[in-house]
C-alpha positions as CSV (number, residue, x, y, z in Angstrom):
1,X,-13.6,190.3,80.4
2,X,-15.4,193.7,78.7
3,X,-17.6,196.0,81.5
4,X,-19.1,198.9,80.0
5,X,-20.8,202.1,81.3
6,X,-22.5,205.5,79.8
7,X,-21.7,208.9,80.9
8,X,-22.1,212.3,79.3
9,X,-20.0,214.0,77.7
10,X,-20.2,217.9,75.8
11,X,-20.3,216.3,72.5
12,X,-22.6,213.6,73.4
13,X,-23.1,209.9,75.2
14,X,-19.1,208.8,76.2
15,X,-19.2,204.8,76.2
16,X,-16.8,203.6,78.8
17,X,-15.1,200.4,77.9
18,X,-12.6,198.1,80.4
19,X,-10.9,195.3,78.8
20,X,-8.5,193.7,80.8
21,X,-7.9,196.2,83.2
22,X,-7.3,198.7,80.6
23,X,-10.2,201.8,79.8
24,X,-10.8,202.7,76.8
25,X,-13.7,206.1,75.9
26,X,-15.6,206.6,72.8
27,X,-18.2,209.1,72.7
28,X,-21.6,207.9,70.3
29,X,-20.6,208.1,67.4
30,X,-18.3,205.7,68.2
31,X,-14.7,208.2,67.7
32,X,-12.3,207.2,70.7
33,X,-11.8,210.4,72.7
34,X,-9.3,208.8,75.4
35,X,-6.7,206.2,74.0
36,X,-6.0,202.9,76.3
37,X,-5.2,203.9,79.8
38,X,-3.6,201.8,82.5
39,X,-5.6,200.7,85.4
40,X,-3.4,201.4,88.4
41,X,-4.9,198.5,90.0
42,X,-3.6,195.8,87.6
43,X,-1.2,193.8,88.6
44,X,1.9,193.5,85.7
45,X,3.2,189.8,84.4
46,X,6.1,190.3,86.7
47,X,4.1,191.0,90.0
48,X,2.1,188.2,88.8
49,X,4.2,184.8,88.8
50,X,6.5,186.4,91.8
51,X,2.6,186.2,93.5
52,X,3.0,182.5,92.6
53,X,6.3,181.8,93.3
54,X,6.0,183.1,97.3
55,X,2.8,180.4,97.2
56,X,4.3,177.9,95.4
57,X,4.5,174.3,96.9
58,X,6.4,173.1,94.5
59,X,9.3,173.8,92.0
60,X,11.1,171.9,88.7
61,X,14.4,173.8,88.5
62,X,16.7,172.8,84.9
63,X,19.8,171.5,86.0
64,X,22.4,172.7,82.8
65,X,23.0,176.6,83.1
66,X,20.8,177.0,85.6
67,X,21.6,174.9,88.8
68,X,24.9,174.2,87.5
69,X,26.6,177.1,85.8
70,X,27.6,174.7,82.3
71,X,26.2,172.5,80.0
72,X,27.1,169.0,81.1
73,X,27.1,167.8,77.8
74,X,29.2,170.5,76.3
75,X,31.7,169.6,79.1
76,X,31.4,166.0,78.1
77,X,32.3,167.1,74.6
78,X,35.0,169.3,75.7
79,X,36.7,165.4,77.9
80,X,36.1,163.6,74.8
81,X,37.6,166.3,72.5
82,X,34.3,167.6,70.7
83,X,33.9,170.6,72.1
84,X,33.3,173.2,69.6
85,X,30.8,171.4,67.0
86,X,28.7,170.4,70.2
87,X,28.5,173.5,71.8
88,X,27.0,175.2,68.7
89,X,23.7,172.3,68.5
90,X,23.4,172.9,72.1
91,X,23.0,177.0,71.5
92,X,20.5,176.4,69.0
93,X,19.0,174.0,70.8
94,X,18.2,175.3,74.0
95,X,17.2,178.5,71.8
96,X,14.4,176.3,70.2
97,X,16.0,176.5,66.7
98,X,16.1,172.7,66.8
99,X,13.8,169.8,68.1
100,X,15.7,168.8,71.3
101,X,15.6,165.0,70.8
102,X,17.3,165.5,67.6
103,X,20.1,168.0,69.0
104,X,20.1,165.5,71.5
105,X,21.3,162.5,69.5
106,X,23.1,165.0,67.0
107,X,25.2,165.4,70.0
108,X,26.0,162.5,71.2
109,X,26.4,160.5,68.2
110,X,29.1,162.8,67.6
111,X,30.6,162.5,71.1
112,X,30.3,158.6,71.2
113,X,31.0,158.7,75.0
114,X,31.8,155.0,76.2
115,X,31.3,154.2,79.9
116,X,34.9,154.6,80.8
117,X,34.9,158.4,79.6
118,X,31.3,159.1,81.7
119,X,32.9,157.5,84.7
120,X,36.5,159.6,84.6
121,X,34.1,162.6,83.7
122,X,32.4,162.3,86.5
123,X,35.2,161.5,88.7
124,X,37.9,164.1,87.2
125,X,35.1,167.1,86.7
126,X,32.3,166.6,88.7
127,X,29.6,169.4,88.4
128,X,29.9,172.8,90.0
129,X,26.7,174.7,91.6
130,X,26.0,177.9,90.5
131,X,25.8,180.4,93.5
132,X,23.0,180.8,95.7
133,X,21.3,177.5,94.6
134,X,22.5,175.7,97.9
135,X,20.3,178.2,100.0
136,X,17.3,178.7,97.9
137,X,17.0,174.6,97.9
138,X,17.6,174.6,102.0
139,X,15.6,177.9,101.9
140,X,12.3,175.7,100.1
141,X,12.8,172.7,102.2
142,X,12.1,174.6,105.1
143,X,9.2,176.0,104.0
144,X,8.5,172.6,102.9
145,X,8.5,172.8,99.2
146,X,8.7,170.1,96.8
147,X,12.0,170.9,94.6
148,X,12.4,168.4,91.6
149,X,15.4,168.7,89.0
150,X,13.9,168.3,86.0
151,X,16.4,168.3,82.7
152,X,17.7,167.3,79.5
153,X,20.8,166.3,81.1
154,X,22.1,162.8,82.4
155,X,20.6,161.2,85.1
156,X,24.2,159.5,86.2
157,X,25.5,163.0,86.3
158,X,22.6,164.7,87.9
159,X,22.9,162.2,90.7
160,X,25.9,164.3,91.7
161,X,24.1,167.5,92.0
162,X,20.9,166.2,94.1
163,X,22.8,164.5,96.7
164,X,25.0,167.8,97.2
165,X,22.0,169.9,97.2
166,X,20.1,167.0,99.2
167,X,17.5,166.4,96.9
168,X,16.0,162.6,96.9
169,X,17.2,160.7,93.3
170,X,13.3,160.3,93.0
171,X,12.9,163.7,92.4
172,X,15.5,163.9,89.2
173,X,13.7,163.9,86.1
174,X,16.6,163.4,83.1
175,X,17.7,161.3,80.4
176,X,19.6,157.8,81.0
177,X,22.8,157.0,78.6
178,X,23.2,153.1,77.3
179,X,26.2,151.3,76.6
180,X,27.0,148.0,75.3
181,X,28.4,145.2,77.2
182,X,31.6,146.4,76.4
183,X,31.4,149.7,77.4
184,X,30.6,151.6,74.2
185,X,28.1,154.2,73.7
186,X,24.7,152.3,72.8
187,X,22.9,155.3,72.5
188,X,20.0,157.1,74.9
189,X,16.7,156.1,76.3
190,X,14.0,157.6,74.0
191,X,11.5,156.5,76.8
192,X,12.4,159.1,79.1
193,X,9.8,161.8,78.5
194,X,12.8,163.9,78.9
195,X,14.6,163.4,75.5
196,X,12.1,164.8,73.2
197,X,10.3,168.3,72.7
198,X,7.7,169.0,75.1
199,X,9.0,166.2,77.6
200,X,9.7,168.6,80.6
201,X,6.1,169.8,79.9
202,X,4.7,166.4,80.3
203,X,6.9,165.9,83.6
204,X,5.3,169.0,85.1
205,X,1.4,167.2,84.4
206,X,2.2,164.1,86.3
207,X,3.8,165.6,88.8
208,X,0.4,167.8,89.2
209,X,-1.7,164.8,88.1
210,X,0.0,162.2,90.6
211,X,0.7,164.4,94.0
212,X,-2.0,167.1,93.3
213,X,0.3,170.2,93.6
214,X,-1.7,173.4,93.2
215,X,1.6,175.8,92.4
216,X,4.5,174.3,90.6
217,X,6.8,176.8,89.6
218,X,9.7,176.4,86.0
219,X,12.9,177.7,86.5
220,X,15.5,177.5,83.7
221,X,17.4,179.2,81.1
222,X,16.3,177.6,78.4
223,X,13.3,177.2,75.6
224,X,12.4,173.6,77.3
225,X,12.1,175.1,80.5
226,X,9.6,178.3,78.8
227,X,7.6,176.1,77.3
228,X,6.5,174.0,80.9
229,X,3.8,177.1,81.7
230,X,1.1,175.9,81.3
231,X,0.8,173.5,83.0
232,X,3.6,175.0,85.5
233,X,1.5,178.0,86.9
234,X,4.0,180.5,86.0
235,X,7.7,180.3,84.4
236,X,11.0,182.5,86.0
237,X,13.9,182.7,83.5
238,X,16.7,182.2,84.6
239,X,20.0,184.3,83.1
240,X,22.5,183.6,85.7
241,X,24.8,181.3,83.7
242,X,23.6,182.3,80.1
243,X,20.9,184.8,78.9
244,X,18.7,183.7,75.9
245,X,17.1,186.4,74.1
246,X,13.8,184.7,73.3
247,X,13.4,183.2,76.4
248,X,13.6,186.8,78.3
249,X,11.4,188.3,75.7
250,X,8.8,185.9,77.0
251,X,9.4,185.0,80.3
252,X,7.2,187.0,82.7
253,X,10.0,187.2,85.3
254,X,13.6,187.3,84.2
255,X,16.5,187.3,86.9
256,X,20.3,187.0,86.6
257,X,20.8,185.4,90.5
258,X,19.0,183.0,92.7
259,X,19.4,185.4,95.4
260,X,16.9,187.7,93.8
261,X,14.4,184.4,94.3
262,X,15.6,184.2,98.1
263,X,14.8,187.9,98.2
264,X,11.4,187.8,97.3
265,X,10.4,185.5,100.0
266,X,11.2,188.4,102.4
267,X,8.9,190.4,100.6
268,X,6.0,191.6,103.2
């Protein structure tokens, strides 16, 4: 929005100009005598979505390198002895270098994980929680927040996580495995809006669309998890497990702990 006033100046008529909270002077003949200044009054990106996120009612947190300090698939890889091909498309993936349904089967058609191996994964190296993540769930329960886990990862393996963190299953949002009747990898389910680019985006609508949430906050480390806001009202980066340089470039709030969320719920 532009507001502008006249005042005098020595030289002339000064034409004051505020875009955006920013004022800009130029006297009549149009020569800028004052460059852009600050508004003290305008509130910065950062002040902006932590605004949001002490409002919001509720939150979509990624699961991999976020919730859970690892990448579940890259630990998959690592049990089935890919490790080190798989972890490089996953970089580049959650960096946006590559469409994420493509990294996705990329992935896993190189892993070829049969039922057995997702079982003794599961069983042998169940997922970790990164710290802090078991209080700012129990700490948005009681201020009765929706919290949804919304992820590229594996529904069968997410499982784990929700019940620990005592989240309902019908809150997970992730991608299913298949296997044939013998147990071999079959491939994934392309239905789940999760698989494919722009997928956690499309969660975050329904959810507003079907239970009429007016502040859902992102939370993630990754590109997927950036690209939510809009229709998420804002997007906090997460760089507790992993920091990715675009996405704290973009993300209006960047923080390295889920304590620093807890914290700004005590803010007055």
């Amino acid at each position: 929005m532009v507001n502008s006033q006249f005042t005098s100046h020595q030289s002339g008529v000064v034409v004051e100009t505020r875009r955006g909270g920013k004022l800009e002077r130029f006297d009549d003949k149009s020569e800028k005598i004052i460059a852009e200044e600050e508004s003290p009054t305008q509130e910065s990106e950062e002040e902006r979505v932590k605004r949001i996120w002490r409002s919001a009612d509720a939150v979509c947190f990624d699961v991999d390198s976020t919730v859970c300090p690892t990448e579940a698939i890259d630990e998959l890889a690592a049990f089935c002895g890919k490790a080190n091909i798989v972890a490089q498309v996953t970089s580049q993936a959650m960096g946006g270098a590559l469409d994420f349904r493509d990294a996705l089967r990329l992935r896993l058609n190189l892993i070829k994980p049969s039922l057995k191996d997702v079982n003794d994964f599961m069983r042998l190296k169940p997922p970790a929680l990164s710290p802090g993540v078991k209080e700012l769930v129990q700490l948005l329960h009681s201020r009765k927040v929706a919290v949804y886990l919304v992820s590229g990862g594996f529904t069968s393996i997410i499982k784990l996580v929700a019940t620990e963190l005592g989240i309902s299953h019908d809150r997970i949002f992730a991608n299913k495995l298949m296997f044939y009747q013998d147990g071999t990898y079959a491939g994934f389910d392309e239905k789940c809006p999760t698989s494919a680019q722009g997928g956690k985006t499309r969660v975050v609508q329904e959810l507003k669309d079907e239970y009429g949430y007016k502040t859902i906050v992102s939370v993630g480390d990754g590109w997927t998890d950036l690209e939510t806001c809009p229709p998420a009202d804002a997007f906090i980066g997460f760089g507790g497990c992993v920091v990715r340089e675009k996405v704290r470039a973009e993300a209006g709030w960047f923080v390295h702990s889920f304590q620093e969320l807890i914290d700004e719920f005590q803010r007055k």
